[in-house]
ZADRENMAR-22894 format. One record per residue (C-alpha): residue number from 1; x, y, z. Coordinates in Angstrom, 3 decimals. Layout:
<atoms>
<atom paro="NUM" xx="X" yy="Y" zz="Z"/>
...
</atoms>
This chain:
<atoms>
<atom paro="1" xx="15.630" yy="59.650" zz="-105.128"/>
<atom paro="2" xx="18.003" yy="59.913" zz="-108.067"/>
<atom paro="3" xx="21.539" yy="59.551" zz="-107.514"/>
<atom paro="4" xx="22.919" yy="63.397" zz="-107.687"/>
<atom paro="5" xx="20.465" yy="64.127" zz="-105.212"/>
<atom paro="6" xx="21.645" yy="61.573" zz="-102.872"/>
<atom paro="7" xx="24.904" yy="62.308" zz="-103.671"/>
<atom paro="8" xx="23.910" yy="65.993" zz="-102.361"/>
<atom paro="9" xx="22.706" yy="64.705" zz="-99.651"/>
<atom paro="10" xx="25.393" yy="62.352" zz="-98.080"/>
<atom paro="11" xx="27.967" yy="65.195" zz="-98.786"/>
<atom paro="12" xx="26.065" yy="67.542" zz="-96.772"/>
<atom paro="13" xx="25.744" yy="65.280" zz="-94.222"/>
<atom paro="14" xx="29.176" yy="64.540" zz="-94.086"/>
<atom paro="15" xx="30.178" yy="68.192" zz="-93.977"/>
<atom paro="16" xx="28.398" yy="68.121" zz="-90.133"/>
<atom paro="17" xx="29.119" yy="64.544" zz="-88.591"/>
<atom paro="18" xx="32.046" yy="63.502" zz="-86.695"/>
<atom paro="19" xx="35.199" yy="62.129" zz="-88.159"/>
<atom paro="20" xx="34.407" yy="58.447" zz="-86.693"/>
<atom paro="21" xx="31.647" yy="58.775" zz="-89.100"/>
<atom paro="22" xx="33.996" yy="60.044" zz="-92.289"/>
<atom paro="23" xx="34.897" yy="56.801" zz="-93.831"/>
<atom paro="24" xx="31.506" yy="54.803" zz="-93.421"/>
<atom paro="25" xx="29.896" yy="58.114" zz="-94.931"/>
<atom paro="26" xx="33.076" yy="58.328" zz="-97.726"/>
<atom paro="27" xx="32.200" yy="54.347" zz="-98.266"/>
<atom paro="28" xx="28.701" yy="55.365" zz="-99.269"/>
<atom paro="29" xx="29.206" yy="58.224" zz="-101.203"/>
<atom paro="30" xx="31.473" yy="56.325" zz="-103.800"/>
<atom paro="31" xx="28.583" yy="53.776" zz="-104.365"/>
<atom paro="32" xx="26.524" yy="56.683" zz="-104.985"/>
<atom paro="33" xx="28.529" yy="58.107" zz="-107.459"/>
<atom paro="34" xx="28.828" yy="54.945" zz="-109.029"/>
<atom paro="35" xx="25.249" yy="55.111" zz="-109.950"/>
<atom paro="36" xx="25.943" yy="57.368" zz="-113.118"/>
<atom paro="37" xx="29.394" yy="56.374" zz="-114.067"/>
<atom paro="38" xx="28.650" yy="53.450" zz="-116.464"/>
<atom paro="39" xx="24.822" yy="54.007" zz="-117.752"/>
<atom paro="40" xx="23.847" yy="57.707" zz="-117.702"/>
<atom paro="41" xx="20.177" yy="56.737" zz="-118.083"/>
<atom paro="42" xx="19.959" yy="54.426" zz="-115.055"/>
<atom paro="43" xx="20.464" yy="57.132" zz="-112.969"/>
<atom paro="44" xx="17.544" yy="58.786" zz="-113.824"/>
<atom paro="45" xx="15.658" yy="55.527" zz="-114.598"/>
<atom paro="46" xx="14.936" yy="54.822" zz="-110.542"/>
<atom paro="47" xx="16.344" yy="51.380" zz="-110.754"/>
<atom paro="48" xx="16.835" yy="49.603" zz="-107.370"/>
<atom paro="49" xx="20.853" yy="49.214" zz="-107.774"/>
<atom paro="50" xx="22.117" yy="50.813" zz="-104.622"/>
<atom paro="51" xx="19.486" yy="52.259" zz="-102.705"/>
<atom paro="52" xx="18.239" yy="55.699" zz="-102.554"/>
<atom paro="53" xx="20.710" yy="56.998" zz="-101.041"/>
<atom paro="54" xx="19.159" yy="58.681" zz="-97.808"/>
<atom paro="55" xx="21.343" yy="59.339" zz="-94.944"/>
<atom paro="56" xx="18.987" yy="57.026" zz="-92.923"/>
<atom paro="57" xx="19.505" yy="54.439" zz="-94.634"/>
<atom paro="58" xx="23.487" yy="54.152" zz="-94.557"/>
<atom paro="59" xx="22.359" yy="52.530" zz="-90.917"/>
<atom paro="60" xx="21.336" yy="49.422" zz="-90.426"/>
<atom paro="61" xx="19.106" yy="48.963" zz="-87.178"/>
<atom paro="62" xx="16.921" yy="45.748" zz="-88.339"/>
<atom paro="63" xx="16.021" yy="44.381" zz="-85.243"/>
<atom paro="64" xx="16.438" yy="46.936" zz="-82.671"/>
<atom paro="65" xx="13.015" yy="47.808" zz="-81.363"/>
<atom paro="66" xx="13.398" yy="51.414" zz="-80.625"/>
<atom paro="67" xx="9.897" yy="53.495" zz="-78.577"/>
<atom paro="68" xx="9.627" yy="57.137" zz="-79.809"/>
<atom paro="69" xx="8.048" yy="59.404" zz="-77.207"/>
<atom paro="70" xx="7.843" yy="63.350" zz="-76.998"/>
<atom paro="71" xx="5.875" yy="66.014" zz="-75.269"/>
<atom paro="72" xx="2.774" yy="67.903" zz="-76.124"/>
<atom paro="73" xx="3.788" yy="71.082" zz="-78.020"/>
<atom paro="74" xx="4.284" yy="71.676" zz="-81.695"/>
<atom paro="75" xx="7.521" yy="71.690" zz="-81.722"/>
<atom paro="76" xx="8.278" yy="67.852" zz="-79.805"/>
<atom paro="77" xx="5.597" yy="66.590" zz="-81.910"/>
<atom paro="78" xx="7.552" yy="67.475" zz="-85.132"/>
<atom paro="79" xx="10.838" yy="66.702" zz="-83.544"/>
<atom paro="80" xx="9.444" yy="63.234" zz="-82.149"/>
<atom paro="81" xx="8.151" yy="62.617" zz="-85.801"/>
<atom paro="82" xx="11.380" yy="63.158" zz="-87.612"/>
<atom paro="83" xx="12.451" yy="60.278" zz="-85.177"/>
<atom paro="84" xx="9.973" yy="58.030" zz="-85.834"/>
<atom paro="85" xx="10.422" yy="58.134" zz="-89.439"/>
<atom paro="86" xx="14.174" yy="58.777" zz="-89.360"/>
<atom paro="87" xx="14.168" yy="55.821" zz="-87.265"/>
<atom paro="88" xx="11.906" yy="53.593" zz="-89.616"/>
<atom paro="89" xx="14.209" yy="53.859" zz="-92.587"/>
<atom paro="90" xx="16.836" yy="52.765" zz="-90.708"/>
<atom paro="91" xx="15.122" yy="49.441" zz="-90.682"/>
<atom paro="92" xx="14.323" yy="49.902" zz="-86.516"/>
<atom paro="93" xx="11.452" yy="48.298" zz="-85.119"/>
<atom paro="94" xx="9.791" yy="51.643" zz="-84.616"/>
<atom paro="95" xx="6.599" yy="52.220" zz="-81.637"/>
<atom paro="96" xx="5.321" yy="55.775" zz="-82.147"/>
<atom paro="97" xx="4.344" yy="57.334" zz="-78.742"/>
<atom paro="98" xx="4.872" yy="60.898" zz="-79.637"/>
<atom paro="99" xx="2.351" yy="63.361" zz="-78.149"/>
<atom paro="100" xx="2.525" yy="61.792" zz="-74.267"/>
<atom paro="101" xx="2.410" yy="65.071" zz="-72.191"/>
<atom paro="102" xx="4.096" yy="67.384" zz="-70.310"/>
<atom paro="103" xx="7.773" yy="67.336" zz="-69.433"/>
<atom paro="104" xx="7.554" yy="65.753" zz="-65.903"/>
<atom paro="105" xx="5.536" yy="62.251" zz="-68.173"/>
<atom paro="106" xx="7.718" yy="62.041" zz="-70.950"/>
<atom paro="107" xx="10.881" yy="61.777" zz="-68.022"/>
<atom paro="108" xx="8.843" yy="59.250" zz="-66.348"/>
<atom paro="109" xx="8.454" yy="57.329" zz="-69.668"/>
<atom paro="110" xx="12.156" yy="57.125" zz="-70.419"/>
<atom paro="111" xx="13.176" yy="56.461" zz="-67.119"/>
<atom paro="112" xx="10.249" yy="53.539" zz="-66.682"/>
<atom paro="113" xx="11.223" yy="52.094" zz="-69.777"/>
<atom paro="114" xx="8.160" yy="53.136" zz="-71.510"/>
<atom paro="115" xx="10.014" yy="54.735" zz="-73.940"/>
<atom paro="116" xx="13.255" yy="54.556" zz="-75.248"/>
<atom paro="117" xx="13.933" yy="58.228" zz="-76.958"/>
<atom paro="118" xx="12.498" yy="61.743" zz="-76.697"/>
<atom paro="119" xx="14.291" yy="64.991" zz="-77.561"/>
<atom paro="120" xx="14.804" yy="67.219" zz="-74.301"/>
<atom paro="121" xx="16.734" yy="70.227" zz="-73.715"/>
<atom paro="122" xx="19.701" yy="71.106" zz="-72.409"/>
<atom paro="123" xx="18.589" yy="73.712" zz="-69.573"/>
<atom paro="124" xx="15.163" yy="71.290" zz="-68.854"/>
<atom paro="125" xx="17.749" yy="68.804" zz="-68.082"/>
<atom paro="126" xx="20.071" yy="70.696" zz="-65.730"/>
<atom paro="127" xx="17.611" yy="72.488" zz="-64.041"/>
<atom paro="128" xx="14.575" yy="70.310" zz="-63.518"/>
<atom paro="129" xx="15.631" yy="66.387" zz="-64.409"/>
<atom paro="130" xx="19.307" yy="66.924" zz="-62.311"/>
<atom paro="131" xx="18.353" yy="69.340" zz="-59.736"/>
<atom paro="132" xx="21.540" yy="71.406" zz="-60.300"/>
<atom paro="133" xx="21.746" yy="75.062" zz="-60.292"/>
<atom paro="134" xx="24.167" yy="78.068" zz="-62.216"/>
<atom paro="135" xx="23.806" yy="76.411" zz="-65.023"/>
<atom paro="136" xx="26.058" yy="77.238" zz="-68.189"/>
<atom paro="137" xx="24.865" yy="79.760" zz="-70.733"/>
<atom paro="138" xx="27.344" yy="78.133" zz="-73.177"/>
<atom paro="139" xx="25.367" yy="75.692" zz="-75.048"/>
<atom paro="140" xx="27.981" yy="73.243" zz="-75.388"/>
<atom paro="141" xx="29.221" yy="73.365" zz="-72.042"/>
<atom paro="142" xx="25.916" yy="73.009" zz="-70.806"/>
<atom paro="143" xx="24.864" yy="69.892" zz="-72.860"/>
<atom paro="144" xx="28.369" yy="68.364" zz="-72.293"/>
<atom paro="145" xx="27.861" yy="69.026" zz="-68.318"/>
<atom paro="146" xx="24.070" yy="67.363" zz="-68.760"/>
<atom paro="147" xx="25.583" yy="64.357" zz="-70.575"/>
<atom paro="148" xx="28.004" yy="63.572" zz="-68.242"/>
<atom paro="149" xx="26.062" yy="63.695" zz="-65.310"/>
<atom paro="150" xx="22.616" yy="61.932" zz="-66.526"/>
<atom paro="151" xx="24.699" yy="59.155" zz="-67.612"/>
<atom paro="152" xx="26.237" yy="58.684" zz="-64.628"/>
<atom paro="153" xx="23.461" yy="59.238" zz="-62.618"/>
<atom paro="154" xx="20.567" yy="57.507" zz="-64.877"/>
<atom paro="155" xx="22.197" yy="55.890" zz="-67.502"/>
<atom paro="156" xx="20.590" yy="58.414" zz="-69.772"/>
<atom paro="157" xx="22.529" yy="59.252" zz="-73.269"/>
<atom paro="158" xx="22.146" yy="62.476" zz="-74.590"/>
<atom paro="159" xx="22.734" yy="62.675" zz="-78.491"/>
<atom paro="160" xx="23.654" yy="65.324" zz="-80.585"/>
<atom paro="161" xx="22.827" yy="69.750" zz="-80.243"/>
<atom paro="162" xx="20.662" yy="71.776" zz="-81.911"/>
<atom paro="163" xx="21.526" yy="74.860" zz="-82.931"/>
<atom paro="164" xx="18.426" yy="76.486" zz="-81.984"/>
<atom paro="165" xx="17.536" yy="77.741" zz="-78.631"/>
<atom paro="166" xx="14.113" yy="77.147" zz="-77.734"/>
<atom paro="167" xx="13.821" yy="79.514" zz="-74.619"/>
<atom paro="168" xx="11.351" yy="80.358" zz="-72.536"/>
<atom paro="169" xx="10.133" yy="83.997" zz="-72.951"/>
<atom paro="170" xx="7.130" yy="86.770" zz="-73.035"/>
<atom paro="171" xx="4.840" yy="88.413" zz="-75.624"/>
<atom paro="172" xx="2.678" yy="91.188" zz="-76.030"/>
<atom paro="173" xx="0.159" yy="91.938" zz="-78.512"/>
<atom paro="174" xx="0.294" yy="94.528" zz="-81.359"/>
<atom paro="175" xx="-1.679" yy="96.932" zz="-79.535"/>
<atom paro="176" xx="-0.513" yy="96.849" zz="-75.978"/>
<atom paro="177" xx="3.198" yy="96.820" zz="-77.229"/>
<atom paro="178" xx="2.339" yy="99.745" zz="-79.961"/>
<atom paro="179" xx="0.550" yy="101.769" zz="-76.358"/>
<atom paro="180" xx="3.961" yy="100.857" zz="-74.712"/>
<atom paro="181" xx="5.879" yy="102.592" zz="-77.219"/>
<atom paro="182" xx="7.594" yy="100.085" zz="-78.466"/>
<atom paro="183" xx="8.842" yy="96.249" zz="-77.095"/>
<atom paro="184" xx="9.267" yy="95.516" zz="-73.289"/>
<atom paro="185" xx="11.755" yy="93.878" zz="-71.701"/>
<atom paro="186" xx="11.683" yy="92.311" zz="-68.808"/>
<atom paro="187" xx="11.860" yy="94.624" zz="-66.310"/>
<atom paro="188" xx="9.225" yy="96.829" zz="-67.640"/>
<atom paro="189" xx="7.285" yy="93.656" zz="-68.070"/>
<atom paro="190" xx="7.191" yy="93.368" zz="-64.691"/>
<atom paro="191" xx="6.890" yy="97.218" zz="-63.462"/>
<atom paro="192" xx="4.520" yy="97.499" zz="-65.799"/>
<atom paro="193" xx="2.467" yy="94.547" zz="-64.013"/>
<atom paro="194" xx="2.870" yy="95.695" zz="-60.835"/>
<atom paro="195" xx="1.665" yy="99.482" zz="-61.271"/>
<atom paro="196" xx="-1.537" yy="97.976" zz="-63.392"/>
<atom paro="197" xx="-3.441" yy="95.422" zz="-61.334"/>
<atom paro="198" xx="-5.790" yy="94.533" zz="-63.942"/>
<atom paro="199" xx="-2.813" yy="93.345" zz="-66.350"/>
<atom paro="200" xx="-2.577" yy="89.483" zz="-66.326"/>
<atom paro="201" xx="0.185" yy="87.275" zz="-67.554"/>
<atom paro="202" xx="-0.824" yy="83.532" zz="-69.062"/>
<atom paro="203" xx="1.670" yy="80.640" zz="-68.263"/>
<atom paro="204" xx="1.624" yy="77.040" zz="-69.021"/>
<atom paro="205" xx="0.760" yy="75.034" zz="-65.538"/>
<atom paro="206" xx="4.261" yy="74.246" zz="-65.065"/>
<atom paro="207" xx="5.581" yy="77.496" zz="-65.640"/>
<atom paro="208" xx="5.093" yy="79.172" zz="-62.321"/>
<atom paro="209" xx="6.967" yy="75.950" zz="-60.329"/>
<atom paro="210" xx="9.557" yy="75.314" zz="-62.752"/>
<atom paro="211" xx="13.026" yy="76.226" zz="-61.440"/>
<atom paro="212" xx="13.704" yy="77.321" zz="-64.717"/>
<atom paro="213" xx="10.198" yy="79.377" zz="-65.310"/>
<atom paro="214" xx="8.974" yy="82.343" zz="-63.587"/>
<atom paro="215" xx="11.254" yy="82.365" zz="-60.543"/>
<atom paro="216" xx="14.584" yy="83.650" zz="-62.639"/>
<atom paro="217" xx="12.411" yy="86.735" zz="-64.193"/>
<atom paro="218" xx="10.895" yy="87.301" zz="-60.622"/>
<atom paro="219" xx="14.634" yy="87.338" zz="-59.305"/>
<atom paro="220" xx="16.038" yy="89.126" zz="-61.769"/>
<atom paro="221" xx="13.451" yy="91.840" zz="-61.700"/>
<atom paro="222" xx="12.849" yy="92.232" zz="-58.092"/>
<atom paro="223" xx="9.159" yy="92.030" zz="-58.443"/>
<atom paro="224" xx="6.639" yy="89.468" zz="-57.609"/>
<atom paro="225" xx="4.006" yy="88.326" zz="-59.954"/>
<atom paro="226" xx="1.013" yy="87.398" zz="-57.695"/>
<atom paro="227" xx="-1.212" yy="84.886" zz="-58.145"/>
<atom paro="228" xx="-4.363" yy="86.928" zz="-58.339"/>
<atom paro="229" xx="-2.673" yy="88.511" zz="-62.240"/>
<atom paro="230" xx="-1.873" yy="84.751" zz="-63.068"/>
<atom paro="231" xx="-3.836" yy="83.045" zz="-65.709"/>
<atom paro="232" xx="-2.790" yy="79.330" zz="-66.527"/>
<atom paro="233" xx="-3.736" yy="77.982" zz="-69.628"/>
<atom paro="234" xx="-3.039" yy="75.587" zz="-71.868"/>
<atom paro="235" xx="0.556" yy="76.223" zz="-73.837"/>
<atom paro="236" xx="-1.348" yy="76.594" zz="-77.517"/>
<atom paro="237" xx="-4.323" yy="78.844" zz="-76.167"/>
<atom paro="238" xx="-1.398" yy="81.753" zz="-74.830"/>
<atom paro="239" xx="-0.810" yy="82.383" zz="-77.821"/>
<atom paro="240" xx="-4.240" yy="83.306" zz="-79.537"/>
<atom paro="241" xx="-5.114" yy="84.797" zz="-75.564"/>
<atom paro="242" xx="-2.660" yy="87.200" zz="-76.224"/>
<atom paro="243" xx="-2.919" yy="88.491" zz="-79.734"/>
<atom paro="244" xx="-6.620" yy="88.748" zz="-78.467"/>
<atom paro="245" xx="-5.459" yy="90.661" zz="-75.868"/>
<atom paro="246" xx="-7.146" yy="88.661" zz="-73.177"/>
<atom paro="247" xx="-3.463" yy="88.449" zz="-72.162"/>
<atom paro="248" xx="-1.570" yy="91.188" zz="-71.693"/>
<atom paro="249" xx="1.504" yy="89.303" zz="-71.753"/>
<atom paro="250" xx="1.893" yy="85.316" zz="-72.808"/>
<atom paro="251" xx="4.550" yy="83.283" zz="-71.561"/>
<atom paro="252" xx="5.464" yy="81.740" zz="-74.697"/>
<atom paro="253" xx="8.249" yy="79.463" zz="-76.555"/>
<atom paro="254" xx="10.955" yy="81.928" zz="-78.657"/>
<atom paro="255" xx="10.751" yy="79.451" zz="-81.725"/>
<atom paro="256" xx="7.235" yy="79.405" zz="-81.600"/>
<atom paro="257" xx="5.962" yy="80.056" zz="-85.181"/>
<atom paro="258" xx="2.833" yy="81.375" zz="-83.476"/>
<atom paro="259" xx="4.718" yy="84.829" zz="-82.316"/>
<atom paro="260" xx="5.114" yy="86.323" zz="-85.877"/>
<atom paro="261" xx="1.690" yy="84.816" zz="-87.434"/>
<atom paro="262" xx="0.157" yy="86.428" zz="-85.145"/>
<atom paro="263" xx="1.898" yy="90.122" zz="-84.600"/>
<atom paro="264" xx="2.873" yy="89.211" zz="-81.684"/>
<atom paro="265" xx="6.348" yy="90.885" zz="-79.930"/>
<atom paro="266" xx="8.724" yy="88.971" zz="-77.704"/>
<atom paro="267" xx="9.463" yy="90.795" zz="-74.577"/>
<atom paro="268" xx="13.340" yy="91.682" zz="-74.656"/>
<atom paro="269" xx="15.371" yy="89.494" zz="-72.449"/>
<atom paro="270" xx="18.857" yy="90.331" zz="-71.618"/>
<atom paro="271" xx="19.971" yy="86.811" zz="-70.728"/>
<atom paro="272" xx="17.858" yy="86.297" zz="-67.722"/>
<atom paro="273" xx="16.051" yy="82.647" zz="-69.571"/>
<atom paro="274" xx="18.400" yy="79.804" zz="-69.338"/>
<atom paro="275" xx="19.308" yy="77.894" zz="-72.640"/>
<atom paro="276" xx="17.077" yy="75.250" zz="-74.105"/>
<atom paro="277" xx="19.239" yy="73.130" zz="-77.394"/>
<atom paro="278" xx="17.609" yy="69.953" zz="-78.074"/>
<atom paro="279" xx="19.330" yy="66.821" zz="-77.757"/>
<atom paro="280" xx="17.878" yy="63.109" zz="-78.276"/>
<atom paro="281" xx="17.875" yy="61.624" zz="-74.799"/>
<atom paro="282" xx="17.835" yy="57.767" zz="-74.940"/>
<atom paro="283" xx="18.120" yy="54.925" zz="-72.808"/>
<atom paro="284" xx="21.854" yy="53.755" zz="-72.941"/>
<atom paro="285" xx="20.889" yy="50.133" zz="-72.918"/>
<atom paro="286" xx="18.941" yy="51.196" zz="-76.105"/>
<atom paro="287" xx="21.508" yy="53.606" zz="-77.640"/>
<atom paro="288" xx="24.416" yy="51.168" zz="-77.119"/>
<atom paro="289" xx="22.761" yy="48.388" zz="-79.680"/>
<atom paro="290" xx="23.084" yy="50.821" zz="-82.536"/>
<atom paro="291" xx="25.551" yy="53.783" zz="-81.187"/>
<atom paro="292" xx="26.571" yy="54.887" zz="-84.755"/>
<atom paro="293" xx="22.768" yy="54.748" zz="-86.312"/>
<atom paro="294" xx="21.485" yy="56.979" zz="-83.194"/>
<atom paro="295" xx="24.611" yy="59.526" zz="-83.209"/>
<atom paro="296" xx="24.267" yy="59.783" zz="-87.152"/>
<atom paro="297" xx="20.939" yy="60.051" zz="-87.663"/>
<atom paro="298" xx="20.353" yy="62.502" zz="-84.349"/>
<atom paro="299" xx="22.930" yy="64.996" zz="-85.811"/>
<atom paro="300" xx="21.780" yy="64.447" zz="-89.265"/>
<atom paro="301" xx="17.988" yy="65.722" zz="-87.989"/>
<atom paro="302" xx="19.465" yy="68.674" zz="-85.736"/>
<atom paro="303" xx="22.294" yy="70.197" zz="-87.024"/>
<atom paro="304" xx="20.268" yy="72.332" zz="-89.765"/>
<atom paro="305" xx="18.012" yy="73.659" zz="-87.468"/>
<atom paro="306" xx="18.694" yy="76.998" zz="-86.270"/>
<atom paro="307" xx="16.092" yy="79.187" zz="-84.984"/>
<atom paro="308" xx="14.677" yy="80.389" zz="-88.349"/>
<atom paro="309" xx="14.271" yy="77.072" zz="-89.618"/>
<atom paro="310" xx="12.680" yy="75.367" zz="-86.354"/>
<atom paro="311" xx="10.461" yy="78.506" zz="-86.087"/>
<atom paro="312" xx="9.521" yy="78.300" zz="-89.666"/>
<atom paro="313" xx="8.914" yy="74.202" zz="-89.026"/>
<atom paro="314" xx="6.745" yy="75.294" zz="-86.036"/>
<atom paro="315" xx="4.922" yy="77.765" zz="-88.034"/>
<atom paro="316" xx="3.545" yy="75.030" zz="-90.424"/>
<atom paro="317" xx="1.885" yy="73.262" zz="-87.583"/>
<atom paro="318" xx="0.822" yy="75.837" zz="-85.132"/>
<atom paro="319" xx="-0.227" yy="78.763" zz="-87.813"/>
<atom paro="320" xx="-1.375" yy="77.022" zz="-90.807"/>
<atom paro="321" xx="-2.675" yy="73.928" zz="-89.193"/>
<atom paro="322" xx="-0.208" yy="70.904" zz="-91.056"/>
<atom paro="323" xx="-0.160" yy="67.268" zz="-89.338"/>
<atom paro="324" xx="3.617" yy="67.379" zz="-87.494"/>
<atom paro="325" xx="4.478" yy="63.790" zz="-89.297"/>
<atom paro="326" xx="3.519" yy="65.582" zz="-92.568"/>
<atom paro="327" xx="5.878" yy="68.883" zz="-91.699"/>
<atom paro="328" xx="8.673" yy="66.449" zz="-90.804"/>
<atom paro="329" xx="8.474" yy="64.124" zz="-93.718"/>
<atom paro="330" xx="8.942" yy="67.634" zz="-95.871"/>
<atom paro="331" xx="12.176" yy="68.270" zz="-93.859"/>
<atom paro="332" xx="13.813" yy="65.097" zz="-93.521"/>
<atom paro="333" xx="12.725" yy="64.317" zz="-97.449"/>
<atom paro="334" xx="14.432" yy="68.170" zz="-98.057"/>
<atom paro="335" xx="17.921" yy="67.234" zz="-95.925"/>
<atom paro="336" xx="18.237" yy="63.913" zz="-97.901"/>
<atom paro="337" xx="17.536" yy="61.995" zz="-94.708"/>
<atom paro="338" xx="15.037" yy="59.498" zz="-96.193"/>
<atom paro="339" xx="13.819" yy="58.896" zz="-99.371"/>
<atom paro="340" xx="10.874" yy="61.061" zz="-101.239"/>
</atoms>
């Protein structure tokens, strides 16, 4: 990478870590910058004098074996790739076991020992991993609250926020939301499902048990879904099911880049879907060997990723069929991360 674009990227970087982080960061950037003060031509010539200057690579984790799990959906297979590779540059002893299931395995894994990092989020962890309920629709005080108490409780770090909120929510095809007038929310969702018996909702197989799944829209709404207008498929198949209008509504991830490739039209929610931020959760005997490496690199990876940008990121996997370690590569490459 030449040197102004590392430069670019440190200084971005620097703009969203921590202060702790400000003079190691600082440190690097001046021996970037020294790349083009005395020979103009060297920094365009790609000579190995200081590095490429990736944010990655201002960490030194030679040595540290580090396990890299995630879940089964689009998203946590990108997101478990930009760890692995993040991860690699570093110089960490990386084991790539992205792609190991549902939520309920990839918690086993990392409590086992089996792995050592996944990304989870913030209401998952509350809600399902802690057992707690009323849980905080401020995303900070929620992932704060999770910290603390998996720590204390299962010497579990979380690292870093995302600014995105990956909730859980409904869609409905062109045609039965263009019939409805316009989009549902939730409580015409649900009317709408109990006046028509032959309407079915798709969920993922954990959906309907979930503490966090269909049991806040059923309370919320005052209506029962019952199991006879219950289809459970598999998370990617909603999707297509619905814009095929197999489905007449799809439980469905809001980030999903699936929901505007295919027309599809999120039912409106008026805050009845707890919060889902991602954080890295890691093993603290793990995170404490390189505490600095896994809190930069973590918040270097999440703090551009908003909902447009994570959506967009799904979109490349999901809708136009890109490998997830290709689609992550692109971003971390893009947020000066690791090296091109």
């Amino acid at each position: 990478m030449p040197c102004t674009q590392a430069n670019q990227g440190v200084n971005e970087y620097m703009g969203s870590m921590s202060k702790k982080f400000a003079v190691i960061l600082g440190a690097s950037a001046l021996a970037l910058a020294a790349c083009s003060s005395d020979d103009g031509d060297s920094a365009d010539s790609g000579s190995d004098d200081g590095g490429s200057g990736a944010i990655a690579e201002q960490f030194d984790m030679s040595g540290i074996d580090v396990a890299v799990g995630s879940k089964d959906f689009d998203e946590q297979l990108i997101l478990g790739q930009m760890m692995v590779q993040a991860l690699e540059a570093a110089g960490a002893n990386v084991e790539d076991k992205v792609n190991l299931g549902g939520t309920a395995v990839a918690r086993e894994a990392l409590l086992s020992g089996e792995i050592d990092v996944y990304m989870e989020y913030n209401g998952t962890g509350w809600t399902v991993h802690l057992g707690q309920e009323d849980p905080s629709f401020d995303p900070d005080e929620l992932t704060s609250a999770v910290r603390d108490l998996d720590l204390e409780q299962n010497d579990i770090a979380w690292v870093g926020q995302s600014p995105f909120n990956n909730t859980y929510g409904f869609a409905s095809s062109p045609e039965v939301t263009e019939a409805n007038g316009g989009p549902f929310d939730l409580q015409s969702m649900m009317e709408y499902v109990r006046d028509n018996p032959d309407a079915v909702v798709c969920m993922e197989s954990e959906f309907p048990d979930r503490p966090d799944g269909l049991i806040l829209t059923e309370t919320a709404t005052g209506i029962e879904l019952p199991d006879a207008q219950q289809n459970i498929l598999d998370t990617g198949v909603i999707y297509t099911e619905t814009a095929a209008n197999n489905c007449t509504f799809g439980e469905v991830f809001t980030t999903d880049g699936r929901i505007p490739a295919l027309g599809l039209t999120l039912v409106e929610d008026p805050g009845v879907n707890i919060l889902y931020n991602v954080s890295a959760t890691i093993r603290n005997e793990t995170f404490q060997e390189a505490p600095e490496a896994f809190e930069g690199i973590v918040d270097a990876i999440l703090a551009p990723l908003d909902n447009a940008q994570m959506a967009e990121l799904n979109a490349r996997v999901s809708a136009e069929g890109e490998e997830p370690a290709a689609v992550a590569n692109d971003y971390l490459v893009e947020q000066g991360i690791i090296a091109g």
